[in-house]
N, C-alpha and C positions, 0 to 999 in steps of 0.2 A: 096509693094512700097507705098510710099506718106506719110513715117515717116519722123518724123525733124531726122536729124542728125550733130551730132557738136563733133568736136574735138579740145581739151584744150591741150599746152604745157605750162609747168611750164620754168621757168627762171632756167637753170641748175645749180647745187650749191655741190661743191665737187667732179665732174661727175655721178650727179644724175640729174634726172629732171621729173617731172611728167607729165604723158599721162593720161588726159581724154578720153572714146570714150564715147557720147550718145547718144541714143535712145529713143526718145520719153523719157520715163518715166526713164530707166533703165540708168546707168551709170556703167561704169567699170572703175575704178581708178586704176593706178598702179605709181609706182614710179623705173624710168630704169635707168641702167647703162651703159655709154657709153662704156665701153668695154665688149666683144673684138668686136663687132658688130659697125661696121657704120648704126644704124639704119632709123637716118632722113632720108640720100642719098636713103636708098633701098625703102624706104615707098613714096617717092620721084619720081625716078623709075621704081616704081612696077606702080602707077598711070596714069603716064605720058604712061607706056606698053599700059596700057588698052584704055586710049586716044587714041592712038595714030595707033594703028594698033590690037586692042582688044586681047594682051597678057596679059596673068597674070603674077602674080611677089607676091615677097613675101617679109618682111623687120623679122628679129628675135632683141626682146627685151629682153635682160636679165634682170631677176629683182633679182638675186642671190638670193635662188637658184634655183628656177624656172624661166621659160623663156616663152613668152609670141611669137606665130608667126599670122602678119596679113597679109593673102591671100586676095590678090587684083585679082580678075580674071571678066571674062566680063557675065551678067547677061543671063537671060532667053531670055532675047530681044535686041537687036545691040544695043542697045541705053544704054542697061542697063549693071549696075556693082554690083559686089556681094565682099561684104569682110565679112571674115570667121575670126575670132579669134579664137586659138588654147591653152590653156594653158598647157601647160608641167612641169610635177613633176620632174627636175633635165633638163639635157643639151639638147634643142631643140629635134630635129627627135628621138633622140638614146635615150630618154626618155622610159622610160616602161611605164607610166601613161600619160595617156593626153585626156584630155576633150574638148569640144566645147564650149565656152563660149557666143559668141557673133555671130550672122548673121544680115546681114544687105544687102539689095538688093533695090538700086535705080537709079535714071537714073546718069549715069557717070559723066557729069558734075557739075550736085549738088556733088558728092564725089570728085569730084577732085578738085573742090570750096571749099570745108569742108576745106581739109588739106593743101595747097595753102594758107589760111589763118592763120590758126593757125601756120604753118613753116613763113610765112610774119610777123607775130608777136615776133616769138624766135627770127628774124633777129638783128643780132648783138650782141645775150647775148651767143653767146655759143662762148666763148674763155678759153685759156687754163687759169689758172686752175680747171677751172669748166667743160669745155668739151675738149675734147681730138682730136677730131674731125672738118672739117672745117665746115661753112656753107656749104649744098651745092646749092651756088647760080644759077650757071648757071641752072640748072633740079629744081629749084624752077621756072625762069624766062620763062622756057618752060613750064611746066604746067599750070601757068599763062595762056601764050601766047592761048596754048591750050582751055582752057575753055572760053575763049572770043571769039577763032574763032567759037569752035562746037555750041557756040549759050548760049541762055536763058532754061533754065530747063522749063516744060512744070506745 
């Protein structure tokens, strides 16, 4: 606990769009595909789970032809949240190959601030032809809502 953490979305272009996650030092770049996955909504979701009644959740990224899964689930400590990247050789779970790329474990609000912002920034660039997909505002405006009420990260 007590890494920076930041998350980058690129401006989507042809229904692509690029995902930063960093770490401290480390960066994992990928560039995803809006189909067949709604993946903002679920990463969206998955967040707001953990917020909100400390559910996990999961959002899957296709970057054709592997596919990238980030587990949003709730940390060592109530306060705290854990996401787990998953890389997968071919289609999500039914994958034969798949590694762990990425851990990252801190207090929930700082995560749920990361990505809150970075979806506050795509606001308004993801239309059709480029994203296939709606914004999803409402479960942006509640994660929001969320991280202002559970307070200041410590």
């Amino acid at each position: 606990m007590g890494s920076n953490f930041c998350i980058r979305l690129s401006a989507p272009r042809h229904g692509w769009l690029g995902l930063t996650l960093a770490v401290d030092e480390r960066e994992l770049d990928l560039i995803v595909s809006h189909t067949p996955y709604d993946s903002l909504a679920a990463l969206t979701s998955a967040m707001v789970g953990v917020l909100e009644g400390n559910r996990p959740g999961l959002a899957r990224f296709n970057c054709e032809p592997a596919e990238f899964e980030l587990h949003v689930a709730p940390g060592a400590r109530p306060e705290e949240a854990r996401l787990t990247v998953v890389h997968f050789e071919g289609r999500g779970g039914n994958a034969s190959r798949h590694e762990v790329v990425l851990v990252h474990e801190a207090h929930a609000v700082t995560l749920g601030r990361a990505v809150w912002r970075a979806l506050r920034r795509l606001e308004g660039e993801l239309e059709p032809p480029h994203w296939n997909h709606p914004f999803p505002t409402h479960t942006v405006e509640r994660l929001g809502a969320l991280t202002r009420r559970l307070g200041r990260t410590p």
